[in-house]
GUKOL-142964 format. One record per residue: x, y, z of N, C-alpha, C in turn. Coordinates in steps of 0.2 Angstrom, whole numbers, plus 5000, padded with zeros to 4 digits. Layout:
XYZXYZXYZ/...
// end
This chain:
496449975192496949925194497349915188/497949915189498449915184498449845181/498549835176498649755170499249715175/499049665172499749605175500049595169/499849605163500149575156500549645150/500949625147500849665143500749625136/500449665133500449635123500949665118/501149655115501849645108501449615102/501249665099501149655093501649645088/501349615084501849585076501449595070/501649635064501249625059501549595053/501249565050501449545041501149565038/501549635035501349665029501149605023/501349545023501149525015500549505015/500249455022499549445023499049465026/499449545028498949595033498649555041/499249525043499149475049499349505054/499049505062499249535066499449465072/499949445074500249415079500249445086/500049405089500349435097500549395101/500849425108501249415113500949415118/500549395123500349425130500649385133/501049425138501449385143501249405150/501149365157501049395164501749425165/501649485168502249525168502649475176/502249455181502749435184502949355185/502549325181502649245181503249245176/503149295168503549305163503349235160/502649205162502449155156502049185152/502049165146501649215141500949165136/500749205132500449155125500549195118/500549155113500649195107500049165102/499949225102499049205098499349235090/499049175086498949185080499749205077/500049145076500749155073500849135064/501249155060501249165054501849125051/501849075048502349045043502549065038/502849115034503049135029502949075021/502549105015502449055012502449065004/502849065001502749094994502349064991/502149084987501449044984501749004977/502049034974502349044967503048994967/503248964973503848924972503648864977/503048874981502848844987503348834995/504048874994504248864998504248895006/504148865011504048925017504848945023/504648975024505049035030504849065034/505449075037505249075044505449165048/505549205043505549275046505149295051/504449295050503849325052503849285059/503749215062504049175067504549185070/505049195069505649215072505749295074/505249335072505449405075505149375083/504549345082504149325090504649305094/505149255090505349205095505949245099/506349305094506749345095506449375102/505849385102505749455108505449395112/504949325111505049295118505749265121/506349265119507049245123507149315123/507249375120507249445126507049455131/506549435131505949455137506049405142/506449355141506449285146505749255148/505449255142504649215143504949145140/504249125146504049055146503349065140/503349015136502849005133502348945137/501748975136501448925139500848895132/500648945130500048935126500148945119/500148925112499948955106499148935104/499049015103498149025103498149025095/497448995091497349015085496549035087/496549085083495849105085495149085080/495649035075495348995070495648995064/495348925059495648895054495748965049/496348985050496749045044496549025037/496249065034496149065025496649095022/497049135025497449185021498249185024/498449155029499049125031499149075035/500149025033499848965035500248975043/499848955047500048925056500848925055/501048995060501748955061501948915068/501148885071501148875079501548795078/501648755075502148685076502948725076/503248775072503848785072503848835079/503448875082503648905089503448855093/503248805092503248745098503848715100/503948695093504748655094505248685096/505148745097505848795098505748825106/505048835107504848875115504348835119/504148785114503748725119502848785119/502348755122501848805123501348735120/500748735123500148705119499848755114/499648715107499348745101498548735104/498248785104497448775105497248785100/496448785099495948815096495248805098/494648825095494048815096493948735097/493548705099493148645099492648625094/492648695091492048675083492448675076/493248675077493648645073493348585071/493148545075493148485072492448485065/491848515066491648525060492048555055/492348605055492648635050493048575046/493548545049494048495048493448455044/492948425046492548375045492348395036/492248455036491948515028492648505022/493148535027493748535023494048475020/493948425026494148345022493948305017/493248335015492948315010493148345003/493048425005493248485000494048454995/494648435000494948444997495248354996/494748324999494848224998495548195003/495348235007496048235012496248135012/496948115017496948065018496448025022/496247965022496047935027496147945033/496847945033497047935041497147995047/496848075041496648135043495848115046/495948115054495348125059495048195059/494348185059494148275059493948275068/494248265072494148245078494448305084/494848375078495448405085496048395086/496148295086496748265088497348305087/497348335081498048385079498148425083/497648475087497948525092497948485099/498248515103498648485109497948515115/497548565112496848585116496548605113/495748615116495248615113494848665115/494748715116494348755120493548745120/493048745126492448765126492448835126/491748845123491348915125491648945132/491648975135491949035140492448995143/492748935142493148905146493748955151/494048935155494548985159495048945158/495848995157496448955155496849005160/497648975158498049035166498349045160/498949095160499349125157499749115161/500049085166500449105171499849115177/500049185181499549195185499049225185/498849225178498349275174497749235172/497249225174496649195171496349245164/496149195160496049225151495549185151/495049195147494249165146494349135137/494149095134494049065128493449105126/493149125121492349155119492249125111/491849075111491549055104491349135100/491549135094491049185091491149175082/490649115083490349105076490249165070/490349125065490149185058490649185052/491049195054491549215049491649135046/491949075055491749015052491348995058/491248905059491148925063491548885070/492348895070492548885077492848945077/492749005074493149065078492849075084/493549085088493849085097494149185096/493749215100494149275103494249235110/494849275111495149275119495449335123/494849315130494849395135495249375138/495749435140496249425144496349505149/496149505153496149555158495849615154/495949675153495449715148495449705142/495849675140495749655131495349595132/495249585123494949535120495449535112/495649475111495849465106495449425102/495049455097494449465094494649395087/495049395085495249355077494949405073/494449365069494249395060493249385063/493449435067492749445067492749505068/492849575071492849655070493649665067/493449705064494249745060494249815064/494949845061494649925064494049955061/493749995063493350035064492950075056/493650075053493650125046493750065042/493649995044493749925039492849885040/492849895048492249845044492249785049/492149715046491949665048492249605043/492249555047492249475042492049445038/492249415030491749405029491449325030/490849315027490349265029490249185024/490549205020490649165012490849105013/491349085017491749025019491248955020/491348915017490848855019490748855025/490148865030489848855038489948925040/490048975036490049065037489449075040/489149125043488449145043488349185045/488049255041488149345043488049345050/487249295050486649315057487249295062/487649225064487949195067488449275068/488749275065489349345065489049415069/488349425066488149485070488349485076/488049415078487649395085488349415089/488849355088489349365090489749435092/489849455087490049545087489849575092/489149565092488649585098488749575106/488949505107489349475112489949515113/490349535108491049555111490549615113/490349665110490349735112489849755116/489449695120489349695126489849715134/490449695132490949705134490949775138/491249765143491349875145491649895142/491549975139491549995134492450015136/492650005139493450015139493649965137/493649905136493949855133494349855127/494949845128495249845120495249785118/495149805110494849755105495649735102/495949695101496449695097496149635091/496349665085496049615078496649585076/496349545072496749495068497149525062/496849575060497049575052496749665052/497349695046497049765045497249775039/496649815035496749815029496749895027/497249925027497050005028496950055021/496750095024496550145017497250165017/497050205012497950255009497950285013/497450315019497650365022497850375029/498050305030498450285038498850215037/499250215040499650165042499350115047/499450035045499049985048499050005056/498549965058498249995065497949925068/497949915076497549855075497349835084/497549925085496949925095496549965093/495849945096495349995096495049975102/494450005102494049985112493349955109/493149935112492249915111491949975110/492050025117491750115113491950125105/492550125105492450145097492350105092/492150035093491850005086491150015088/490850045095490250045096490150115090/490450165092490350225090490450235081/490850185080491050215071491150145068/490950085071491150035065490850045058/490850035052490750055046490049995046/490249965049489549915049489049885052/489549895061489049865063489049915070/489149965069488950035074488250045078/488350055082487650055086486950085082/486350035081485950075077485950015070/486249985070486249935064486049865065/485349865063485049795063485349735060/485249675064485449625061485149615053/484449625053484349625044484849655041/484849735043485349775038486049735040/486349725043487049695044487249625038/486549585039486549515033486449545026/486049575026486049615019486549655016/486949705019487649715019488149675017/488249615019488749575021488649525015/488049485014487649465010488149495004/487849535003488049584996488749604996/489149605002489849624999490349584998/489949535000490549464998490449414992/489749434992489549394983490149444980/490549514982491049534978491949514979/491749494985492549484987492849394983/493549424982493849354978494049314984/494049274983494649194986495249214989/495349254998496149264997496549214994/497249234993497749214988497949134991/497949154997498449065001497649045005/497149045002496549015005496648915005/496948894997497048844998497748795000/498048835002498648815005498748805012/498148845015498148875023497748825025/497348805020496748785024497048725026/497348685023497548595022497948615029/498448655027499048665033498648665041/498248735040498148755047497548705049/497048655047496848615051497148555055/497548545053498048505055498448535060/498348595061498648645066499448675066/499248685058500248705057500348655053/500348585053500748535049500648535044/501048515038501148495032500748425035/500448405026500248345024500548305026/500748235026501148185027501448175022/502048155020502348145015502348095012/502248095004502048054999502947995002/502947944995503547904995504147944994/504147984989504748034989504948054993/504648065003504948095006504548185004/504148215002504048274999503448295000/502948335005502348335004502048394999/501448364999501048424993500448434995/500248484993499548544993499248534991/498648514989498048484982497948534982/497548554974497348614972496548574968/496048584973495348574971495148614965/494748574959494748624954493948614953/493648694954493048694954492648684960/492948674965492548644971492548714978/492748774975492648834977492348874974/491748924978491548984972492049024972/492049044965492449084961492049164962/492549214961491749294959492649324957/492449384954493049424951493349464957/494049474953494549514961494149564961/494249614968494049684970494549714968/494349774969495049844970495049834975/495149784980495549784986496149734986/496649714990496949654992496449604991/496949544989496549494988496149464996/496649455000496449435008496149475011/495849535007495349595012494749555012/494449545019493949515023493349545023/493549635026492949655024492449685020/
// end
């Protein structure tokens, strides 16, 4: 049976983030999962490059925006889904166990009172397998815990768009570290996607590539079954925790972890602004574990 949709990918070199597009080819209503605000870290100021390539190829295509998916609370870049609303219209979702996360982070970082750990910021809320339309396209919501715990992949006809739980193949997996992380939860999950028929394409949130290819970020359930670095057929949940366990007591803090988080629980928005009209980012001191950088990117996950 031939697709009804096609997918457009987008990537941002600076935070190894991958954006997409999926649109029903003959409604030409679409959803854009996992969009990216440009953020300097060093002057604090944002832009809007990375979001405006999307917006350029949704008014090419003459889509209608129906949905911005997040597949969860980003540690490594901030939501560009408030600035594509305003401009294409589309409901902002996310998982329904945001509202924990929100609840963890409020304290973490001493948010305001009037910040509710409730959801109310996103315009929906997904259950576990819930069904949504894309136009005329039925798409499935899939809880899969681990990395935190309201990460949402989203199926859509033979894909699944997995977020920050499989990487490609020759990366690995997510890591588990995050306040409410949890390896066991993550196996499990992973388990779940790759139950999946093995033709299913997997498309990731994020790629972290060796020197010896160019980013990459389809792969099928077959091949993370056959070669994932870590979670390949044959790899017990003990060894998988142990693994993971051990490889993230190495990994550092990505770089925009504390910038992202404040932003994208609130689903894209900035804080609310002080009396000068100006909002600000808190920088919590000592209220995150610290471990020293890798020889990798700082926002490498796996």
């Amino acid at each position: 049976m031939r697709n009804q949709t096609t997918t457009q990918a987008f990537f941002d070199p600076k935070t190894w983030t991958v954006t997409y597009v999926v649109s029903d080819n003959a409604s030409r209503h679409a959803a854009i999962i996992d969009p990216v605000l440009d953020y300097d870290f060093k002057s604090g100021h944002t832009s809007s490059a990375s979001a405006d390539q999307v917006l350029a190829y949704v008014k090419d295509q003459g889509l209608h925006v129906d949905w911005i998916l997040e597949t969860h609370a980003h540690a490594d870049h901030l939501s560009g889904a408030p600035y594509i609303r305003d401009r294409v219209g589309g409901r902002i979702a996310i998982g329904e166990n945001i509202r924990g996360v929100q609840s963890t982070f409020k304290a973490i970082f001493n948010m305001e009172r009037s910040f509710l750990p409730d959801g109310s910021q996103f315009d929906h809320l997904f259950k576990d397998g819930e069904t949504f339309m894309i136009g005329d396209v039925a798409a499935t919501a899939l809880l899969v815990p681990g990395h935190t715990p309201a990460d949402m992949a989203y199926r859509i006809e033979d894909a699944v768009f997995v977020g920050d739980t499989l990487f490609m193949p020759d990366v690995g997996t997510a890591r588990t570290d995050f306040p409410g992380g949890d390896a066991h939860q993550l196996y499990r999950s992973i388990h779940k996607l790759l139950a999946l028929p093995p033709e299913t394409k997997i498309f990731v949130c994020h790629d972290y590539p060796p020197a010896s290819r160019a980013p990459a970020w389809e792969t099928t359930v077959a091949g993370q079954r056959a070669s994932n670095i870590h979670v390949h057929d044959g790899i017990t949940e003990e060894a998988f925790v142990a693994m993971r366990t051990a490889r993230d007591a190495t990994l550092d803090m990505p770089t925009l972890i504390l910038p992202s988080i404040q932003v994208n629980l609130r689903a894209g928005h900035m804080p609310p602004p002080e009396d000068n009209g100006v909002s600000y980012l808190k920088i919590p001191v000592n209220a995150l574990r610290a471990q020293p950088a890798p020889d990798q990117p700082a926002e490498h996950a796996a």
